[in-house]
N, C-alpha and C positions, 0 to 999 in steps of 0.2 A: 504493500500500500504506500508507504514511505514513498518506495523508486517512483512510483506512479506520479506522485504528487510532486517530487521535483523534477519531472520528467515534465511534466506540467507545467511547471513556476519555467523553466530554461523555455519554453516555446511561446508561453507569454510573453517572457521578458524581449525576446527576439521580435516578437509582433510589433510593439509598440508600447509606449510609454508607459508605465506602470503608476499609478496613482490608488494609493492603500484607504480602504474603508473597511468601519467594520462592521461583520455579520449581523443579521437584523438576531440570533441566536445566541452572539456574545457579546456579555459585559463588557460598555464601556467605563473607562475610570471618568470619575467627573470632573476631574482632574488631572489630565495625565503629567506625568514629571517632566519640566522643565527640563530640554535638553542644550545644555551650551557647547559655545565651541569658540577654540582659542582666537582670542583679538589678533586679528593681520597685521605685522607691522604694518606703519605708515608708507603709503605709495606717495609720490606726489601725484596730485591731480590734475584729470580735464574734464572742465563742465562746459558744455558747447552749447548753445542755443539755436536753434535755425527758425528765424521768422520768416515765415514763407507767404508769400502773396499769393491767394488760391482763389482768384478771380478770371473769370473769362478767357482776357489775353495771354494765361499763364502754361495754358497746357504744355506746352515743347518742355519747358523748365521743371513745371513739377516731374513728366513723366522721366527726364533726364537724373532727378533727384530720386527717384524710384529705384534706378537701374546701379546710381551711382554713391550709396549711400555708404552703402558694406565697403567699398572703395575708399571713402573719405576717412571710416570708422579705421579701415586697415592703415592708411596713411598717418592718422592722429596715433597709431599705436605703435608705431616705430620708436616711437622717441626712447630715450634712454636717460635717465633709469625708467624702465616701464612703469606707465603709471594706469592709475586707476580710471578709467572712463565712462562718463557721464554722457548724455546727450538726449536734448530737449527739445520740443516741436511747439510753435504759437503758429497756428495757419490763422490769418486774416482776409477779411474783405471789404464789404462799408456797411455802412448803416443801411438798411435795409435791403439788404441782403436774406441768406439765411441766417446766416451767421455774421457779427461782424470780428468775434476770434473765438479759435477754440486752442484752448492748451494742455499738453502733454506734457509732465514734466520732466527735471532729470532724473535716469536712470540706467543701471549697471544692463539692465534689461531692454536689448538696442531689439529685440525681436519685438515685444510690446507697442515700442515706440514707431519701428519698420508696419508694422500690422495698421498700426491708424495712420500713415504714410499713404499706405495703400488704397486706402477708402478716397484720399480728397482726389477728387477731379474735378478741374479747372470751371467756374461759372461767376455769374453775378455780374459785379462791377457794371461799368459802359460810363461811366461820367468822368474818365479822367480821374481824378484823386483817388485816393483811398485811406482804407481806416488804420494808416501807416503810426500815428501819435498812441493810437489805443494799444496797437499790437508791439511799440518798442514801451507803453508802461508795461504791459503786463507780461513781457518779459522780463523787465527788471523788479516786478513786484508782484507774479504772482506764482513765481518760481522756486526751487528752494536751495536756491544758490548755499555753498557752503559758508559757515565764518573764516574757514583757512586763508590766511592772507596768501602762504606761498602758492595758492591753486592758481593754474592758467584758466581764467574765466574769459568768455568770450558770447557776444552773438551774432550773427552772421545774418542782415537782414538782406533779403531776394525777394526782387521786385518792381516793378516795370512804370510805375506810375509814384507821383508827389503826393504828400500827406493831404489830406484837408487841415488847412489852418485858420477853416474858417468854423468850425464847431466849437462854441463858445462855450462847452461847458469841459475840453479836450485837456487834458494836461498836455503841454507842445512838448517836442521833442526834445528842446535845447534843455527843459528844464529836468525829463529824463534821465539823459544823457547823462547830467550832472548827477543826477543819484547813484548812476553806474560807475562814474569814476570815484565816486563816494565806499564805493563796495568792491571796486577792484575790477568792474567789468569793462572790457575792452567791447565794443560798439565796429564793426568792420560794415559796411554796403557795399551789395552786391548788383547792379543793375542790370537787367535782361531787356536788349533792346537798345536805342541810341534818342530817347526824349531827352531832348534838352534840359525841359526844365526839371525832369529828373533826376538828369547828374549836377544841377545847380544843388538841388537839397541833398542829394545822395555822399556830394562831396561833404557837403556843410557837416552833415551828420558823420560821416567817418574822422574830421578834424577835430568835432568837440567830444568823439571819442576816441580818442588817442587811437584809431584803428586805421584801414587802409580802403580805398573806394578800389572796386575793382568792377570789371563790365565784360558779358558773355554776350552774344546772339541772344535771339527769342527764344531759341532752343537751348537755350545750355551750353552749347561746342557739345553736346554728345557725343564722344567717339565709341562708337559699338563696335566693339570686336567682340565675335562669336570665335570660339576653340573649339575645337574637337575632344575636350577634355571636360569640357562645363555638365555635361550630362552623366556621365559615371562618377563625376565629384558631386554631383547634389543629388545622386542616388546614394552613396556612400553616407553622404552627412544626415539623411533622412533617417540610415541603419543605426547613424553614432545617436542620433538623438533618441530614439527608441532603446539604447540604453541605459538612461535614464531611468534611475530607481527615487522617488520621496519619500521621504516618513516625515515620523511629525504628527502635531495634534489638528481637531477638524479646519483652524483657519490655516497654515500652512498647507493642508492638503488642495485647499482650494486656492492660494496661491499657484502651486503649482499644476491644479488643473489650468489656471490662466494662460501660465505660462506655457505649456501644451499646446493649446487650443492659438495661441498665436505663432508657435514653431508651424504647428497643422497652415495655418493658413499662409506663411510664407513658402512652404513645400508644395499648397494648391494654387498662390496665383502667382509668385512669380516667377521669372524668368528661370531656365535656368542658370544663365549666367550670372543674375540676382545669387544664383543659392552657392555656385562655386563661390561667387566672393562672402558669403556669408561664411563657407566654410574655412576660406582661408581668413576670416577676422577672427573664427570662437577658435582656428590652433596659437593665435599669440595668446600671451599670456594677460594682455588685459580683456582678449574675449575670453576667455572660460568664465569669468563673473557673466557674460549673455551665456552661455551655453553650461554654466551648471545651476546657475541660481544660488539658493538656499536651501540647504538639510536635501542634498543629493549623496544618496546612502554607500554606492558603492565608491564616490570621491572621499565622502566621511570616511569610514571604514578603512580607506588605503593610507589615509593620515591620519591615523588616531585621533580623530577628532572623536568620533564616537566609539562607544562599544558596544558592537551587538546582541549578546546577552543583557545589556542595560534596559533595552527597549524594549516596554510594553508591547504585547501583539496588536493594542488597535492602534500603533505608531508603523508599524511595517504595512508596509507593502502587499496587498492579499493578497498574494501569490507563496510572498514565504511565511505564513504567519501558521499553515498548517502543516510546517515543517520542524524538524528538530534542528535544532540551534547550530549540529555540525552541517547538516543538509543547506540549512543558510545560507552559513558559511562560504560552504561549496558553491552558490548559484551565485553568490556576491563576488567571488573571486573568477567562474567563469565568465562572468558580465566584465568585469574587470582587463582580463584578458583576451577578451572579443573587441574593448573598445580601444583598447592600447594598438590593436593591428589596425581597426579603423581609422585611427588619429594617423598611423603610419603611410597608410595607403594614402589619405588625405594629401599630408604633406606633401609625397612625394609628388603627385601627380598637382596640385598647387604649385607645384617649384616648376614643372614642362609647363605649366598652362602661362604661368609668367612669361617664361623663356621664350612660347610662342608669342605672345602680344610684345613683348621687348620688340620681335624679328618683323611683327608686322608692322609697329608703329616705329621704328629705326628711321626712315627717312620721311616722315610725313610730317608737315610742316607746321599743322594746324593743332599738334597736341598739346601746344604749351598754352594755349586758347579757353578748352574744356572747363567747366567748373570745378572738377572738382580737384585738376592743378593749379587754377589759381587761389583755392582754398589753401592747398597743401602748402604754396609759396606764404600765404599772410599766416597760418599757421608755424611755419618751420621759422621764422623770423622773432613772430611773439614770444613764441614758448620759450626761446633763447632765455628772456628775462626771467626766468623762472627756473633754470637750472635745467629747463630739459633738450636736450641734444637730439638734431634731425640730421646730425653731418654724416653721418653713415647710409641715411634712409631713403628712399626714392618714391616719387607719388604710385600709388596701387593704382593699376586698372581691373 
């Protein structure tokens, strides 16, 4: 019976992502025990923001920021000493709109953030201005920026049209602005398109934040390079994420149902070349915070953060919960070792997919254009100030 039942839990675990509840038949504690785990040392940080203009004239750009996300995330995470990464979404549009902003805030959790990425498609607008003064306050105040003074904080606004300066009831940018150098934030704009009176403010605003105006096509510069490699690498990372084991009491289990549920949906819409660069951002070391999360049993386990014996059965995973303690053991250690070949296969096959986009984009003239290099360039200069090192690093496509 035993064999059965982890013959059982190994075919589950391979299916797909395991997320533990418990039997409508067994006791839950009402209570279950607190499980901790050791404080990280200090990383230095990157809290990024991206206020995105997601009106009408925006589609080329959003859809660019779509494809090119995982990209920019892998590009921010070169830096050295590796650090911890943040990254935050304000999509705007104007007043009477559907929306005039909606915000996502920062987190370690770049799939959550990818996932409501996905949903905006370009509408509204048509009057010229936009709800540009609303969407830089509540970037700067409705975010949850750290206190750490040494973090590289930043926001990145994109977007193709001037504030309205004429809503009298708007906190204006300039005054903004000011709050964010008050708090460490550096302010960069990004314009898509060539309106004049656009790059009058767009400048204005990158000067009184100590950041950099920078300006793409209506599209982005998208450069799409398709590999021969992009599909067996986001099949593979689809395998690594199904090994994935939570425990934990009932709100952490539904954290990580969340967290599931939006791995699911970047594996159903997007691209594949979306998902190779997704896999190549959770093998550095500041993605494994997106690709493991919190109280990921078989990563606990391999670092003594927890001990299996500790845990209550309505804390595992119902798979191994009607298993004996060495049978566990054993399903945690083969998961362990199934995902250690996958991170291998990853890698390698990440390092040719590079090697081929290096060989296609080698002579093309237009790639120093793209947004999401001339992110990397206002990026790799800022961070400087902050102790962290790009001189090794090259922008990710």
């Amino acid at each position: 019976m035993k064999t059965a039942l982890l013959g059982a839990a190994l075919i589950s675990l391979t299916a797909g992502l395991v997320v533990g509840y418990p039997r409508h038949d067994e006791p839950v504690p009402v209570d279950p025990p607190a499980i901790t785990q050791p404080v990280p040392a200090n990383k230095p940080k990157i809290e990024a923001v991206f206020v995105l203009d997601t009106t009408g004239s925006m589609s080329g750009l959003i859809q660019a920021a779509k494809e090119n996300i995982w990209s920019i995330a892998s590009s921010m995470a070169q830096a050295q000493p590796a650090p911890e990464l943040k990254i935050g979404l304000v999509a705007f549009r104007d007043r009477g709109d559907d929306y005039v902003t909606r915000v996502t805030d920062l987190s370690t959790d770049l799939d959550s953030m990818y996932a409501t990425l996905m949903d905006y498609q370009a509408g509204g607008g048509g009057d010229g201005p936009e709800a540009v003064n609303q969407a830089l306050f509540d970037a700067v105040n409705k975010i949850g920026w750290s206190q750490d003074p040494n973090a590289y904080k930043v926001i990145f606004l994109v977007g193709d049209a001037p504030p309205h300066m004429d809503y009298p009831d708007d906190v204006k940018y300039p005054e903004t602005i000011k709050q964010a150098a008050a708090r460490g934030i550096i302010v960069n704009t990004i314009q898509a398109g060539s309106d004049p009176e656009t790059r009058a403010e767009w400048n204005a605003m990158a000067s009184l934040g100590q950041g950099k105006f920078l300006e793409v096509a209506q599209s982005g510069n998208a450069i799409a390079v398709t590999t021969p490699f992009d599909e067996r690498i986001a099949a593979l990372a689809k395998e690594l994420d199904d090994t994935r084991m939570y425990f934990g009491d009932a709100k952490q289990q539904e954290e990580a149902q969340r967290r599931t549920r939006a791995a699911s949906k970047v594996h159903a819409e997007s691209s594949p070349a979306a998902q190779a660069k997704r896999a190549a951002f959770n093998a550095s070391a500041p993605g494994k915070a997106n690709f493991l999360g919190d109280n990921e049993l078989v990563d606990a386990v391999a670092k003594g953060k927890v001990d299996l014996a500790a845990l209550p059965a309505a804390a595992l995973p119902a798979p191994l919960r009607e298993l004996s303690l060495d049978e566990q053991a054993k399903v945690v250690q083969a998961t362990a070792e199934k995902r250690a070949k996958l991170e291998a296969d990853i890698t390698t096959l990440s390092r040719q997919r590079s090697e081929h986009i290096a060989a296609q984009l080698k002579d093309r003239k237009d790639k120093d254009a793209s947004l999401d290099y001339k992110l990397f360039g206002a990026v790799k200069e800022q961070a400087a100030a902050k102790g962290l090192s790009y001189e090794a690093a090259a922008p990710v496509n």
